[in-house]
C-alpha positions in Angstrom: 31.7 23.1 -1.9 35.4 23.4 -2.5 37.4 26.3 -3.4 37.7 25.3 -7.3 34.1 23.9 -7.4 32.0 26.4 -9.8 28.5 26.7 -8.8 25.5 25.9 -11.3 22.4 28.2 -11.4 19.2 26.6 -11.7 15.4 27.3 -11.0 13.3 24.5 -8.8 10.2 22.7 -10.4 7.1 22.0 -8.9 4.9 20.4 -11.2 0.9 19.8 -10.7 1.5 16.3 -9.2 2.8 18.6 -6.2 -0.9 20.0 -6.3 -2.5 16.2 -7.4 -0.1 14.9 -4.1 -1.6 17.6 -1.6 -5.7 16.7 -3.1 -6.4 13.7 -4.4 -3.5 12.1 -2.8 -3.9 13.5 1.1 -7.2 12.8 1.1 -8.1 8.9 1.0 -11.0 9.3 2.1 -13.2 12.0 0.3 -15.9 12.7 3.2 -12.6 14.3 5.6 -13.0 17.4 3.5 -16.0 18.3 5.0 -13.7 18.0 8.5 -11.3 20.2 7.2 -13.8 22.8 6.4 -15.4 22.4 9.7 -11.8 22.6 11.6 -11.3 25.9 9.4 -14.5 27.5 10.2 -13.5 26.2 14.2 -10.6 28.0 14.0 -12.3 30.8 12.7 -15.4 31.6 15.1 -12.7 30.7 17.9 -10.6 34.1 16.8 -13.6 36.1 16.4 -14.2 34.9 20.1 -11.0 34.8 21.9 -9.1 37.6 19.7 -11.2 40.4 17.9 -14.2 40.0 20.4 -16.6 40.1 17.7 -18.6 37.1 19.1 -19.7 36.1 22.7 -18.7 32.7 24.0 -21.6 30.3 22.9 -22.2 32.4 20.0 -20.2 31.1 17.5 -22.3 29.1 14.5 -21.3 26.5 11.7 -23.8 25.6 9.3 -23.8 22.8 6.7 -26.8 23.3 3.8 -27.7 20.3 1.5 -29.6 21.9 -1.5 -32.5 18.9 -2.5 -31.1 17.9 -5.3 -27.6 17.1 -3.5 -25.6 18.5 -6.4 -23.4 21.0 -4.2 -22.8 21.3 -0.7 -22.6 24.7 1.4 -19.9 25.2 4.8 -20.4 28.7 6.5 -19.9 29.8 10.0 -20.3 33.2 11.5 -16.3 33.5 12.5 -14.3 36.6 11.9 -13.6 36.2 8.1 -10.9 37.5 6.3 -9.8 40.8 4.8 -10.1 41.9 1.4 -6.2 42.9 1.5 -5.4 39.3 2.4 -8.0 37.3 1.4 -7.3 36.2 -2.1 -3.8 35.7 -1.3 -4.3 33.6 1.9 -6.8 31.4 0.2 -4.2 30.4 -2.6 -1.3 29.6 -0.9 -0.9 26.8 -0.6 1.2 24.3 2.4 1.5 27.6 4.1 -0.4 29.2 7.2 -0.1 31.8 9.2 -1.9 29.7 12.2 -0.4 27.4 15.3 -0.3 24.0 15.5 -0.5 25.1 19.5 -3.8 27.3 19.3 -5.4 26.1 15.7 -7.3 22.9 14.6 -5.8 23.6 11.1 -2.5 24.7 10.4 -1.1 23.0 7.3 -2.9 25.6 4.6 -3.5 22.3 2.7 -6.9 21.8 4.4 -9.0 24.5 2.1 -7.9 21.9 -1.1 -9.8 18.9 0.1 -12.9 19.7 -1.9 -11.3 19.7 -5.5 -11.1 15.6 -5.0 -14.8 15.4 -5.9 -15.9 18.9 -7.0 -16.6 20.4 -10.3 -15.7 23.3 -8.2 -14.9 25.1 -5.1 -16.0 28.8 -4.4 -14.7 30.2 -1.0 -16.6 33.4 -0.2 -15.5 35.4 2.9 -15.7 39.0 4.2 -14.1 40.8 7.7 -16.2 42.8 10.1 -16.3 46.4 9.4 -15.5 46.3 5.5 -17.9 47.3 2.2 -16.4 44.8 0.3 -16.7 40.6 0.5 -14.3 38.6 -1.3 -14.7 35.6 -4.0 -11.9 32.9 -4.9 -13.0 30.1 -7.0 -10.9 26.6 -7.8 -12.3 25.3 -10.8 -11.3 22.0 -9.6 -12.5 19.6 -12.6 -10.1 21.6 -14.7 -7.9 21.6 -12.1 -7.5 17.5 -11.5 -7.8 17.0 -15.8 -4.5 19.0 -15.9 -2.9 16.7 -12.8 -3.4 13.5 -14.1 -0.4 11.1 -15.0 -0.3 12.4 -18.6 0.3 15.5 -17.7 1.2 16.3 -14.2 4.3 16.9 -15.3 3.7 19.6 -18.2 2.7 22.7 -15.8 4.6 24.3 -12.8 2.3 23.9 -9.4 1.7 27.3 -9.8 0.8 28.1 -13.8 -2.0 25.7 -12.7 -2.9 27.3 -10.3 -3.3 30.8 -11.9 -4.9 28.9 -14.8 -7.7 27.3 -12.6 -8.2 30.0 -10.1 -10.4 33.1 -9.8 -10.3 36.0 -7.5 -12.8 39.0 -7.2 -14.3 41.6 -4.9 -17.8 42.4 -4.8 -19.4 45.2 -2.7 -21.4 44.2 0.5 -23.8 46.6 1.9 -23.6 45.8 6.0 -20.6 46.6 6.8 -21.7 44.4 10.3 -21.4 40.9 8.8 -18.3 38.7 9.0 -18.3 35.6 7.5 -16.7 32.7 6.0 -18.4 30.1 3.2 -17.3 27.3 1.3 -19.4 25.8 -1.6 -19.0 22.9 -3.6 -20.5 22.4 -6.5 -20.8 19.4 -9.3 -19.8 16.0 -7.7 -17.5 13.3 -9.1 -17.5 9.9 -6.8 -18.3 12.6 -3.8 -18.8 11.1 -0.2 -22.2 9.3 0.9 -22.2 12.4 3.3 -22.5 15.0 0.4 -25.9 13.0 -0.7 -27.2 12.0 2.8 -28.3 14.3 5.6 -28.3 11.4 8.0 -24.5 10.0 6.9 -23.6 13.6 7.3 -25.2 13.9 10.6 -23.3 10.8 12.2 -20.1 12.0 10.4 -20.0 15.1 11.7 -21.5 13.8 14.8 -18.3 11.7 15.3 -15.7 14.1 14.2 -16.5 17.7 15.0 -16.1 19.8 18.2 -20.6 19.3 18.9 -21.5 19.2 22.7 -22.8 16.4 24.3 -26.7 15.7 24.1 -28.9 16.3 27.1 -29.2 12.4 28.6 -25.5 12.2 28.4 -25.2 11.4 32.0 -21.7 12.1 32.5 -21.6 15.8 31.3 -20.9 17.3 35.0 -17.7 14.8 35.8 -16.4 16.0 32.6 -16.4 19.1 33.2 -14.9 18.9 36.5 -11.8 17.0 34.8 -11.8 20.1 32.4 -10.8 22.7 35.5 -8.4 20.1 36.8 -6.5 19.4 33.5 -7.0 22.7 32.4 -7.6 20.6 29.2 -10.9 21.9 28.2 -13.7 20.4 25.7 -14.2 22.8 23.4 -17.7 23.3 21.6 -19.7 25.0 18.2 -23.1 24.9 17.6 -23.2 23.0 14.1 -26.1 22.6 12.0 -26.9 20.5 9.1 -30.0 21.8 6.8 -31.7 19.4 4.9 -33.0 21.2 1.4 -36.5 23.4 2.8 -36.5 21.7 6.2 -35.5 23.3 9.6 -31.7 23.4 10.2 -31.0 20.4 13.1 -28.3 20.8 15.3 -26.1 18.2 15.8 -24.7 16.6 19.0 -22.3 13.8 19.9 -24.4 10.4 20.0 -23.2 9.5 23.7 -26.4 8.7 25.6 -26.7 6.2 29.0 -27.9 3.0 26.7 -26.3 1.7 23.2 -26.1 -1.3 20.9 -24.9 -3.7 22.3 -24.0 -7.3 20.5 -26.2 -9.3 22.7 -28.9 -6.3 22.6 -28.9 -2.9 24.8 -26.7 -1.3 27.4 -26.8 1.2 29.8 -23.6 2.1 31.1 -23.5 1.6 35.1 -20.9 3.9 35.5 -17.4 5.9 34.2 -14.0 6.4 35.0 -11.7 9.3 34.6 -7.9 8.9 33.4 -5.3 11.6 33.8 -2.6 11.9 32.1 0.9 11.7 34.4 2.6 14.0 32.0 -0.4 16.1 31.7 -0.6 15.6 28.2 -4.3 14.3 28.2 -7.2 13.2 30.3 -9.7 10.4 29.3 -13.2 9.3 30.1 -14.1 5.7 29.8 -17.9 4.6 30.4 -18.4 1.1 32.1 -21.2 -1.7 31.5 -21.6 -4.8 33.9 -22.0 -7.2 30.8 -19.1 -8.3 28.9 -18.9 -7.7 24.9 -18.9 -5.3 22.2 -20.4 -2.0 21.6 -22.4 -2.9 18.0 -22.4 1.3 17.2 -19.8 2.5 15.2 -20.8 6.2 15.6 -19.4 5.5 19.3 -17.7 2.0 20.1 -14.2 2.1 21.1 -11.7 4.8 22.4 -11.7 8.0 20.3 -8.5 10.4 20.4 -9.7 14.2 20.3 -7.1 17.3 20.5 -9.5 20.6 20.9 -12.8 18.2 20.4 -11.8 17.3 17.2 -11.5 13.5 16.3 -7.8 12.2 14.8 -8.5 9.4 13.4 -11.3 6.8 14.2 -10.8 4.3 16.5 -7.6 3.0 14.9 -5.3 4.7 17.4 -5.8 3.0 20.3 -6.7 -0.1 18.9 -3.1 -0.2 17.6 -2.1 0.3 21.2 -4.3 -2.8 22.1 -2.8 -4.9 19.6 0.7 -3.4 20.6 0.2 -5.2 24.1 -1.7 -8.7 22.4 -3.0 -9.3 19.0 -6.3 -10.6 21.0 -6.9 -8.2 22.8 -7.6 -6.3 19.3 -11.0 -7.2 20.2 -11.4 -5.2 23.4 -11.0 -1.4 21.8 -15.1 -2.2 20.9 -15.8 -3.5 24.7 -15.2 -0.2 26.1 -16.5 3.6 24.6 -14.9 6.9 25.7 -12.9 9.9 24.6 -8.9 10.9 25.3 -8.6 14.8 25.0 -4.8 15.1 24.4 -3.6 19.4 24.9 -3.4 21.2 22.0 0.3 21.9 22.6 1.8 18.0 23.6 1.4 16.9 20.1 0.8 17.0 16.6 -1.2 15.2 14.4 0.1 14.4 11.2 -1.2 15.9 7.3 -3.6 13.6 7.0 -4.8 13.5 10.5 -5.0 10.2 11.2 -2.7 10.0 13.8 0.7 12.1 15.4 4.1 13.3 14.4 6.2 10.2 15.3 7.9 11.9 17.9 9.0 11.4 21.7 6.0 13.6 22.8 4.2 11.2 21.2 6.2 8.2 21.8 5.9 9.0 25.6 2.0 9.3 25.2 1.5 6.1 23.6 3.1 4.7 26.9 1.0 6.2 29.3 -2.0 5.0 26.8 -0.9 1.7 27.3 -1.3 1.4 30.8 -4.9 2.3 30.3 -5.0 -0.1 28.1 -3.2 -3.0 29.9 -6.1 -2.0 32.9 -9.1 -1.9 30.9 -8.0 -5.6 29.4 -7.8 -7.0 32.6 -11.3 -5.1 33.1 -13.1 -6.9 30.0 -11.8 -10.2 31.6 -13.2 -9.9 34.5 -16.2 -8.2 33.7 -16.4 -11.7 31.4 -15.7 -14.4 34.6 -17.7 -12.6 36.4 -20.9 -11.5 34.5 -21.0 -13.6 31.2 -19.4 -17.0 32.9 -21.1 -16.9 36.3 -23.6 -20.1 36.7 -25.4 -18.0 39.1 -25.8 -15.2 37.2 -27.4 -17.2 34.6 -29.7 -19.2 37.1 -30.6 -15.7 37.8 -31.6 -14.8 34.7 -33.6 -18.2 34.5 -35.8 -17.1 36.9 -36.0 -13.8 36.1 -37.3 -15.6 32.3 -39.9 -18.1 34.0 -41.8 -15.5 36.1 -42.0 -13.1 32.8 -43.6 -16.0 31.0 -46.0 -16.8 33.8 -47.6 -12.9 33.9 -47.9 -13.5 29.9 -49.6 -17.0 30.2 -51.9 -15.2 32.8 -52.6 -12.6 30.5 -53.4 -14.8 27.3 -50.1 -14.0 25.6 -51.9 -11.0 24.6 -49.3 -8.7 24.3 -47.1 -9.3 21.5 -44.5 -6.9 22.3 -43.8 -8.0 25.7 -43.6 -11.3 24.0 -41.1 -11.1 21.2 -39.1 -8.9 24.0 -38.7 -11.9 26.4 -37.8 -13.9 23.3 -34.9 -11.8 22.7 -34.2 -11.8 26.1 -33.7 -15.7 26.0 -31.5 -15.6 22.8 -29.4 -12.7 24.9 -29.1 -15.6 28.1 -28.3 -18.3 25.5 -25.4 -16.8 24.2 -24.1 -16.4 27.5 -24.4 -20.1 28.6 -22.7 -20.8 25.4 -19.7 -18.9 26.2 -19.5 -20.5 29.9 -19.4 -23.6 28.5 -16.6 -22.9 26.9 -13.6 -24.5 28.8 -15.8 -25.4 32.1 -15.6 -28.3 33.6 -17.6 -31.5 33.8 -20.1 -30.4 36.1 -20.3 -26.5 35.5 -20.9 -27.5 31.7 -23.7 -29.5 33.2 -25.6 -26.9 35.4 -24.8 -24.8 31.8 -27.1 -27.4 29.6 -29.3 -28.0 32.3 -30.0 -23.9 32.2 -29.9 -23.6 28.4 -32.4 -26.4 28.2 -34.9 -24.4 30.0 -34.4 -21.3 28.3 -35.1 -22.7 25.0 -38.5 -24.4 26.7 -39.3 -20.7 27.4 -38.4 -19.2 24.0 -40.5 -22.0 22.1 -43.8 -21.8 24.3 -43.9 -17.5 24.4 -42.8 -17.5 20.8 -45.6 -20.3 19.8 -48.3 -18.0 20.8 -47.4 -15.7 18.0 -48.9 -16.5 15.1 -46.6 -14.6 12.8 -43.3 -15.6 13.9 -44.1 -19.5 15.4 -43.9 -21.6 12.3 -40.6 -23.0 12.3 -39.5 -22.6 15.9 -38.3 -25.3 17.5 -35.2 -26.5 20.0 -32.9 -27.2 17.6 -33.3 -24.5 15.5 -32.4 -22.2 18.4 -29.7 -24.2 19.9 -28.1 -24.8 16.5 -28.4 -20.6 15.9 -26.8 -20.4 18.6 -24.0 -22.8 18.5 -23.2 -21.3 15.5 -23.1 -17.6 16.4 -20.4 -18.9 19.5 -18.4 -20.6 16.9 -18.1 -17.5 14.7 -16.9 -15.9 17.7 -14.8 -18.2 18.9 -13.1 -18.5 15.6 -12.3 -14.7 15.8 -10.6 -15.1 18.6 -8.5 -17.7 17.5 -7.4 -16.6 14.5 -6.2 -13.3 16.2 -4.4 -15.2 19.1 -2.7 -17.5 17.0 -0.1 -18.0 14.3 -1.6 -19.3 10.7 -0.3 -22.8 11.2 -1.8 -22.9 14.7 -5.2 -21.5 13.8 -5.6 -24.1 10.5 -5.1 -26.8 13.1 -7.5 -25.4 15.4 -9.9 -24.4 12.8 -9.5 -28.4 11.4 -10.2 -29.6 14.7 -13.7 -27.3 15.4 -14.7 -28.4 11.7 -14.1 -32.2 13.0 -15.9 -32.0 16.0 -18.9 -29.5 14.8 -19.2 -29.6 11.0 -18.1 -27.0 8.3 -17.9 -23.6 10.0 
């Protein structure tokens, strides 16, 4: 400003669309505010752990209760609560916090909003260990998005809203001993499948919460070793999820040793562990012998966690896959596993569905991508070698005709063991479809020759069961399949190649096989 310039006075505006931006705005999808509050309550059992000592290690307890007629939703864990001094204050400010980005799982103070997107209204109840009193803050959120909507966002300052739709009280608490921190919704507009389904709520929270591992997760002791070596640890709360009267259930992560699988089932053979060379993060990746895609979307693909908690989905690192080729977009679902990045390296973004777009993070993505640009290489072999292998098949052949002799001795009586082989032989078919796919002359030969005698198999066992025989023939298998292998191979194209190039591809099939 220049000597002769005269300054102007003037007071800064913050309407409710600031409030409508930071809610309904943040918060695309409605079912992360149940993350939020499970971060918060994170955060807060891990203080009443690590800094007041008011909790042992192990100790530490979130529950999530689903009244039965599904019209609120209850968050509380066990952590260390907040004052009646601070309290009321800390739960209405609003885009600031008092935590670390470095040490907390939360530290926007936007978080604690989420619920007012599909809530009639949201009623935070919270007291500190050693105090008479509990505390009481209540959004009345229905009021609260009426007054932010286009008409008349801009009527109201952010904050005569907010004194207009908020509450605060005290209210005496006889044992002095509790601590505590609760969140209840109540009323629901358009609310999250989760709010309405304990078992949607189980897998989300399943897939995006700090929950240990489950007892057949075979892995569990190599993790931990990478733990002490990274200093990078996996941190853990026992979370619950009560359904109306029933007995709460405590939820784990769903990694097992088999999973869905597009030709069927998997067990994994094996895992690999991924450091970091900045020491930013460590990974594990579990391996399979057959090549394909994980078919469970509570697990498939490569899942970005900073202190256990998910960023994202699996849209991270399939950006990175895409980043190196668009077709190798594909492979994020070949491969299952978890990259724990140090609390302190990065940070994830507002809406957490990703990082600051900075060097640290620049320089991460880097070392990501030469994971990636392994594991690609990986799901190409693991396809030449197990999928594409004429012997492999012939293998499996024989493996088929000596099943269907020990049913043919036993009068086909088992219909089980049956319908099992059956999909067994669909599984095998697939796979000499896709090595038949570029082979030559003769190797496409052996291929029909094999596929031939796998549908022989999968029409005699299946003609011995009554229920599921009529209609079952060899060309109703073979087309099944042909067309199933087309699908796929369509996919592929279409990601691998430019519009033009992929209409003329797509013209040619259509030519050669029919409409697709």
């Amino acid at each position: 400003m220049a000597d002769n310039d005269t300054p102007i006075a003037f007071e800064p505006f913050f309407g409710g669309f600031v409030l409508e931006t930071l809610t309904v705005g943040m918060y695309g999808e409605a079912r992360n505010a149940i993350r939020e509050y499970i971060q918060n309550g994170f955060d807060s059992v891990q203080r009443a752990i690590d800094e007041l000592k008011i909790l042992r290690d192990g100790d530490g307890l979130i529950e999530i209760e689903m009244p039965t007629d599904r019209r609120s939703l209850v968050i509380r864990d066990n952590g260390a609560g907040l004052p009646v001094k601070t309290a009321a204050a800390t739960l209405t400010r609003v885009g600031a916090s008092a935590k670390s980005h470095r040490r907390n799982a939360g530290f926007r103070g936007i978080g604690r909003l989420a619920g007012i997107v599909f809530s009639d209204t949201v009623t935070f109840t919270t007291k500190a260990q050693g105090e008479r009193e509990q505390t009481t803050v209540i959004f009345k959120a229905k009021a609260m998005r009426a007054a932010m909507t286009p008409g008349k966002g801009s009527m109201k300052s952010a904050e005569e809203l907010m004194r207009e739709s908020v509450v605060a009280f005290r209210t005496p608490h006889r044992e002095t001993k509790k601590h505590f921190f609760e969140v209840k919704l109540e009323g629901f507009t358009d609310a999250p499948d989760e709010c309405r389904s304990p078992k949607e709520m189980y897998d989300f929270v399943s897939q995006v919460a700090p929950v240990p591992y489950p007892t057949d997760f075979p892995y569990r002791a190599a993790l931990a070793a990478a733990e002490t070596a990274t200093s990078i640890p996996i941190e853990e709360v026992k979370i619950t999820i009560k359904d109306g009267d029933r007995k709460p259930v405590a939820v784990t992560k769903r990694y097992g040793s088999s999973y869905e699988f597009e030709s069927g089932t998997v067990t994994l053979s094996d895992h690999k562990i991924y450091y970091s060379p900045s020491k930013r993060w460590w990974a594990w990746v579990g391996k399979k012998e057959e090549s394909g895609a994980y078919t469970d979307p509570r697990v498939s693909g490569l899942r970005v966690r900073v202190r256990n908690i998910q960023i994202d989905g699996t849209e991270i690192v399939r950006e990175i896959f895409r980043e190196r080729a668009k077709s190798h977009i594909r492979f994020q679902d070949y491969f299952l596993g978890e990259i724990f990045v140090e609390p302190s390296a990065l940070v994830p973004n507002a809406r957490r569905d990703g990082f600051e777009e900075d060097s640290a993070w620049k320089k991460v993505k880097g070392e990501l991508a030469e994971v990636v640009k392994e594991l690609g290489r990986e799901a190409y072999k693991v396809s030449t070698d197990s999928q594409h292998s004429v012997d492999a098949l012939k293998s499996k052949l024989q493996a088929a005709k000596r099943e269907l002799k020990t049913l043919e001795r036993a009068d086909f009586a088992d219909t089980d063991k049956v319908l099992k082989l059956s999909t067994n032989v669909t599984t095998q078919l697939k796979k000499v479809a896709k090595g038949a796919l570029g082979a030559d002359m003769e190797t496409a030969a052996e291929l029909q020759a094999i596929g031939s005698e796998l549908v022989d198999i999968k029409q005699t066992a299946l003609s011995h069961v009554a229920a599921v025989s009529a209609g079952v023939d060899r060309e109703t298998v073979q087309q099944e399949t042909r067309d199933e292998l087309l699908k796929e191979v369509l996919g592929i194209l279409e990601a691998a190649l430019s519009p033009g190039c992929f209409a003329t591809a797509r013209e040619a099939l259509e030519e050669e096989y029919g409409e697709l």
